[in-house]
Each structure stands twice: as structure tokens, then as C-alpha cells.
C-alpha positions as a LaTeX table, in Angstrom:
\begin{tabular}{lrrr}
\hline
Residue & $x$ (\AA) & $y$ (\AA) & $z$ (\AA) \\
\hline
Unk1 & 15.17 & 8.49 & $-17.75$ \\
Unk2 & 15.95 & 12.09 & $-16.70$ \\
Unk3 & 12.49 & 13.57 & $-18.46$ \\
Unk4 & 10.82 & 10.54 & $-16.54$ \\
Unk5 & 12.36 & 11.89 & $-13.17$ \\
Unk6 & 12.43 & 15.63 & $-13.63$ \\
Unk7 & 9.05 & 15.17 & $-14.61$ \\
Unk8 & 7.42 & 12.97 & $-11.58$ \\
Unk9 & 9.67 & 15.32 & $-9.12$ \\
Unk10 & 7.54 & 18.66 & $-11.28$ \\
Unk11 & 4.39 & 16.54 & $-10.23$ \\
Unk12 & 4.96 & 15.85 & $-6.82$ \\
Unk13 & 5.68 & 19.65 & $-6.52$ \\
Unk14 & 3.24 & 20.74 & $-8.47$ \\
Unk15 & 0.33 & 18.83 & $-6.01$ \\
Unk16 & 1.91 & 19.82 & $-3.08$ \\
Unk17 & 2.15 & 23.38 & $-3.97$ \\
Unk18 & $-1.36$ & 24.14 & $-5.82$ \\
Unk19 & $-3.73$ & 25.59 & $-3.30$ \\
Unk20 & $-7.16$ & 23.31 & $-4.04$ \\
Unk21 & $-10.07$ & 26.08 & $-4.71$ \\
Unk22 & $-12.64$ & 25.49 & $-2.28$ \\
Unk23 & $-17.08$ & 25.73 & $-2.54$ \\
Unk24 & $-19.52$ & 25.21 & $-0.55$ \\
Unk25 & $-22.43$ & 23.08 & $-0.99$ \\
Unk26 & $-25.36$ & 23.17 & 0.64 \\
Unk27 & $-27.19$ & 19.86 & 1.36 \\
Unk28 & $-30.11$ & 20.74 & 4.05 \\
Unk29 & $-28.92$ & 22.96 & 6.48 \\
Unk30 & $-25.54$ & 21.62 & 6.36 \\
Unk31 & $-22.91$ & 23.35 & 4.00 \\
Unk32 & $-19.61$ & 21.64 & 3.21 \\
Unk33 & $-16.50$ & 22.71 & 1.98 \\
Unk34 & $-15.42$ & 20.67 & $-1.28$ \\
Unk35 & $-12.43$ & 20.55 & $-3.04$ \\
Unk36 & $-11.85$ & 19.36 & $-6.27$ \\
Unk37 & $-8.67$ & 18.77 & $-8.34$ \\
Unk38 & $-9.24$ & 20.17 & $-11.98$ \\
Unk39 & $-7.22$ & 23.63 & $-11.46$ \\
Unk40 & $-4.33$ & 20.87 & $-10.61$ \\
Unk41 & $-4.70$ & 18.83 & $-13.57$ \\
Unk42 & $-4.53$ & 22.29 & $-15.50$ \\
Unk43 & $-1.86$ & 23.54 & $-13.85$ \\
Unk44 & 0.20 & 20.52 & $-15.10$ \\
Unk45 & $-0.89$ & 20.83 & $-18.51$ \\
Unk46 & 0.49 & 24.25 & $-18.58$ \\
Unk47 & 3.77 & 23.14 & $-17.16$ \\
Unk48 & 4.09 & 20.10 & $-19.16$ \\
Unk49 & 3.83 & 22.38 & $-22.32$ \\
Unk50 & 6.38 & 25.21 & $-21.26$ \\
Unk51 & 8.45 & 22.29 & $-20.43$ \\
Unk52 & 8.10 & 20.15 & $-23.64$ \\
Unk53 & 5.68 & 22.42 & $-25.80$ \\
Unk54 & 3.59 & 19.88 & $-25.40$ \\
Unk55 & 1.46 & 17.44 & $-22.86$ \\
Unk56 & 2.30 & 14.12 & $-22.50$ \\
Unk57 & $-0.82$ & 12.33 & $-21.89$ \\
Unk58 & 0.59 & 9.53 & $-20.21$ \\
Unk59 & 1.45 & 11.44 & $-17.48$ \\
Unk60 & $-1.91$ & 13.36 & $-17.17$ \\
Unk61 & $-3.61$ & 10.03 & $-17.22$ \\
Unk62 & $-1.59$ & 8.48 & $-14.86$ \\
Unk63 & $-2.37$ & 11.83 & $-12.41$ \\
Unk64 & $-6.17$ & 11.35 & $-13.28$ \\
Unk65 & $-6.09$ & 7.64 & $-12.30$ \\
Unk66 & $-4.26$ & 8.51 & $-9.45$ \\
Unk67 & $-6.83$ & 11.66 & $-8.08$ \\
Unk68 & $-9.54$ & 9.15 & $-9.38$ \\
Unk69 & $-8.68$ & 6.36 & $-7.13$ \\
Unk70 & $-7.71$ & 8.67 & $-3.93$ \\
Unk71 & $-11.19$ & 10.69 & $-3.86$ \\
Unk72 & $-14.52$ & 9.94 & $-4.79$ \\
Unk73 & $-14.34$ & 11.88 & $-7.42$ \\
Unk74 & $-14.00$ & 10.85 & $-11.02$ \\
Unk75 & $-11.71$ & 12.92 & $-13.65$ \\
Unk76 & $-12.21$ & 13.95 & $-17.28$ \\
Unk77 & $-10.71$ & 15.76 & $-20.17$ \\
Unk78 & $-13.20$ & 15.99 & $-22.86$ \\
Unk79 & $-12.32$ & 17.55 & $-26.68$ \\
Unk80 & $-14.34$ & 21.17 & $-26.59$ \\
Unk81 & $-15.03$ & 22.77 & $-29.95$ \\
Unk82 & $-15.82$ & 21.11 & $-33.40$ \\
Unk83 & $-14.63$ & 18.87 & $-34.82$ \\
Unk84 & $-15.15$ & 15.98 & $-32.32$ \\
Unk85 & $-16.59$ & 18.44 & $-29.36$ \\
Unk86 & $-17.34$ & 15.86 & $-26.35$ \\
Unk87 & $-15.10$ & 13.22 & $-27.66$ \\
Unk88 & $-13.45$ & 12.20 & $-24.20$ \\
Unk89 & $-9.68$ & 12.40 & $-24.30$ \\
Unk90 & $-8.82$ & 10.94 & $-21.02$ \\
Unk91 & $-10.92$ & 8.75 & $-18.30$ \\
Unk92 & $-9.59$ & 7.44 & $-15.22$ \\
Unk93 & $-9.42$ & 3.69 & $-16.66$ \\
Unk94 & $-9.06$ & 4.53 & $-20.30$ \\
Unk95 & $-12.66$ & 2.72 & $-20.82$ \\
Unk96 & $-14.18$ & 6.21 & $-22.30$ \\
Unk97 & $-11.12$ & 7.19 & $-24.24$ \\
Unk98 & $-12.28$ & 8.06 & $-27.90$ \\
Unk99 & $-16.13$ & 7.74 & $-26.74$ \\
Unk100 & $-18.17$ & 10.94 & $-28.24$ \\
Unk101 & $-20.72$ & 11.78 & $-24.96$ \\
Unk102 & $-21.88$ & 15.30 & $-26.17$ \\
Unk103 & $-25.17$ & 14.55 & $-26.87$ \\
Unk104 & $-25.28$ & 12.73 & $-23.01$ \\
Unk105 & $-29.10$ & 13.91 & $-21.68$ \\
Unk106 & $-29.46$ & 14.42 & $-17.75$ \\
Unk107 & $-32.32$ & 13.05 & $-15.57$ \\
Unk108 & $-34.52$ & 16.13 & $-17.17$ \\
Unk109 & $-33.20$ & 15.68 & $-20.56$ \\
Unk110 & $-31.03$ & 18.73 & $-20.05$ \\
Unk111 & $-27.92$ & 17.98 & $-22.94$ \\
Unk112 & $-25.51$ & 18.47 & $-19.43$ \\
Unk113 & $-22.16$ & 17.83 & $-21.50$ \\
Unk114 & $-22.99$ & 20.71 & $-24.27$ \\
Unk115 & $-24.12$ & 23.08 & $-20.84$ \\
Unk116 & $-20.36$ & 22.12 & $-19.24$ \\
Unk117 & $-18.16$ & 22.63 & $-22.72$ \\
Unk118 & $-20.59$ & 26.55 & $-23.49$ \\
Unk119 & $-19.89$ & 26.99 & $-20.07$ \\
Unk120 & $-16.26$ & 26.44 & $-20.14$ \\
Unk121 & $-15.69$ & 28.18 & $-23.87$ \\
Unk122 & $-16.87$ & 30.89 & $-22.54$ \\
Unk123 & $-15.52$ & 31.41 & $-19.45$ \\
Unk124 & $-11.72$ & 33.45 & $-18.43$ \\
Unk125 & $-8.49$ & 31.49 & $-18.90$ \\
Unk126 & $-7.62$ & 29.78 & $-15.89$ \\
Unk127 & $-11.49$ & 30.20 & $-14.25$ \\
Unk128 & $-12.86$ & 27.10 & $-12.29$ \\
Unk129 & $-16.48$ & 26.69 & $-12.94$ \\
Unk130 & $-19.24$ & 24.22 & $-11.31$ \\
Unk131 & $-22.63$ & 22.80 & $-13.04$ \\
Unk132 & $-25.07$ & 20.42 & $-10.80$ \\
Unk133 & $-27.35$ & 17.86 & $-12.63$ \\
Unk134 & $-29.12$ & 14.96 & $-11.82$ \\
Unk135 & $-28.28$ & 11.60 & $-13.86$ \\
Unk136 & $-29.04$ & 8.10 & $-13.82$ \\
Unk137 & $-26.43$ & 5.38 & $-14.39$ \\
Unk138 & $-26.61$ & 2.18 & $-14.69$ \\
Unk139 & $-25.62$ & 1.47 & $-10.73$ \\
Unk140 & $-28.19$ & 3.48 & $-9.35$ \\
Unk141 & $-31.92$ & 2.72 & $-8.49$ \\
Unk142 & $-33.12$ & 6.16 & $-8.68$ \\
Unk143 & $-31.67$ & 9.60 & $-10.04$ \\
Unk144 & $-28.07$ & 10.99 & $-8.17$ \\
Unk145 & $-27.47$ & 14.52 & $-8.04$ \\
Unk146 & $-23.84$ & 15.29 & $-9.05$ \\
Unk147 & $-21.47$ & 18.58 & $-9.17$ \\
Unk148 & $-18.84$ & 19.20 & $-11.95$ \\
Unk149 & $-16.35$ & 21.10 & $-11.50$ \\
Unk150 & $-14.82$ & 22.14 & $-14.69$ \\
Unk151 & $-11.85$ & 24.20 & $-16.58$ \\
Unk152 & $-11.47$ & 25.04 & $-20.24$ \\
Unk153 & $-7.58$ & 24.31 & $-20.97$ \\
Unk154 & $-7.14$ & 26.29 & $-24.31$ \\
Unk155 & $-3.67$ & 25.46 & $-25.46$ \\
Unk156 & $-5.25$ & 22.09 & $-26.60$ \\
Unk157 & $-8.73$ & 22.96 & $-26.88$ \\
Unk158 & $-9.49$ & 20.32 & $-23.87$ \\
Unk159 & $-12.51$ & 21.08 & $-20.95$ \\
Unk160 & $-10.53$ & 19.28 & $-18.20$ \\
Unk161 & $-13.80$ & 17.92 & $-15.45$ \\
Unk162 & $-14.37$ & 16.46 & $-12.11$ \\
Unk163 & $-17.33$ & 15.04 & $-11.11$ \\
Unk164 & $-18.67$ & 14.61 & $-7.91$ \\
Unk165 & $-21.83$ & 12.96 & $-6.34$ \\
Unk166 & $-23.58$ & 15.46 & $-3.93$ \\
Unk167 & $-23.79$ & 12.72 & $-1.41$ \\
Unk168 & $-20.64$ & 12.40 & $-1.13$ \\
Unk169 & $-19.72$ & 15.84 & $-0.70$ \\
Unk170 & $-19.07$ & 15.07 & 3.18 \\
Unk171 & $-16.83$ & 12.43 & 2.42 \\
Unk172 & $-14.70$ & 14.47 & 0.26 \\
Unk173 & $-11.28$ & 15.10 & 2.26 \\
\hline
\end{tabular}
């Protein structure tokens, strides 16, 4: 019961403390500010394992389901290196858990998973980094442009993404 409590009273602090990183987006002639959520989910991670030497999962996907539902954008932590690179590890609803999606192809054919888990291998501990594609899923009528904002968490070998339809970038608050 105290882990439980010391550890929802860490989270509250921990998202109201975390400054969000902010980008810009330009759509037309407008450009938005957007913030995403994955240096948050990261940050956690990292205090989760000096506190336990280890992450609970349960309580990162209970704080995905819960950015999930608040925003419009949809949280990830994917598996990054072999074996089992792009095996998701946590979706919002659980649905994806366990799914492999490396080999996921964009609107161009562009293999958009591998591009966000090289991308994130390679980039500086704690560095935020953003890929745009365009997919197609199953509820849209034509090709939607997305953003993904993405960190590599190494301690667990985890990429840890948002994803975010362009579109909605003005809706994002």
C-alpha cells in the first residue's frame, strides 16, 4: 500500500514538474506549438528504476492510457534492438501488446517503424526526436500525415513514442 501511494504521489509530481518540450509545425502559413509527452513517460521510467531498480509496467501503462485518453495523441513503447526489435511493449489499451510492427510500411512504402527505432539508437541519452510520415489506417478514406515524437530509453532497451496526426496539431493543448 505504501509503494502504491509513494508511487502515484512520485507521478503526480513528476507531471506537474516536467517542463513539456515544445516544436513547431508548420501547416500552411500557420505554425503551431505542439507538445508531446514522451520525455514524461521517460522521465518516470528513470525514476521508477532508481526507486525500485526496475519499471513497473503497470504503472507506465496506466500513465500511457491516461496521456492517451487526455490528448489526441496516442502513446507507445516499442522493444528497440534484436531480438524482438518493434515488438510493442505497451499500447494505450493493451490491444498491441506483444504485436511485432517493425516491418509496418508508410503511405510510400517507407519501413517508418525501422526509420523511428535507427533514429532513436542512435541518438544522445535523454534526446527527444520527431519523424513525419503519411499512413493509411483502416478509419481513414485517404492517407493522414502524422508526427512521432520519440525517445530511446536505454536502461531497458525500449523507444518510448507519441504519435500525433498533423491535423490535429491545433487541437493539441
Amino acid at each position: 500500500m505504501k509503494t502504491i501511494f509513494i508511487i502515484s504521489i512520485l507521478t503526480l509530481l513528476l507531471f506537474s514538474c516536467t517542463p513539456v518540450k515544445k516544436i513547431k509545425v508548420e501547416e500552411g502559413n500557420k505554425v503551431e506549438p505542439v507538445a508531446f509527452g514522451v520525455k514524461k513517460i521517460y522521465d518516470l521510467c528513470l525514476k521508477l528504476d532508481s526507486l525500485h531498480g526496475d519499471v513497473d509496467r503497470s504503472i507506465i501503462r496506466d500513465t500511457i492510457e491516461a496521456m492517451s485518453s487526455r490528448k489526441l495523441a496516442e502513446y507507445y513503447i516499442l522493444k528497440a534492438t534484436q531480438p524482438g526489435s518493434g515488438k510493442v511493449i505497451l499500447s494505450p489499451d493493451g490491444s498491441g501488446d506483444g504485436e511485432n510492427i517493425l516491418e509496418s510500411v508508410d503511405y510510400s512504402k517507407n519501413y517508418y517503424v525501422k526509420e523511428i527505432i535507427d533514429k532513436a539508437i542512435k541518438s544522445k541519452e535523454g534526446e527527444v526526436r520527431y519523424h513525419s510520415f503519411k499512413i493509411m489506417t483502416p478509419r481513414d478514406l485517404e492517407p493522414v500525415d502524422k508526427l512521432a515524437e520519440f525517445i530511446y530509453y536505454h536502461p531497458k532497451d525500449w523507444v518510448i513514442i507519441s504519435t500525433l496526426r498533423i491535423s490535429d496539431v491545433g487541437k493539441f493543448k
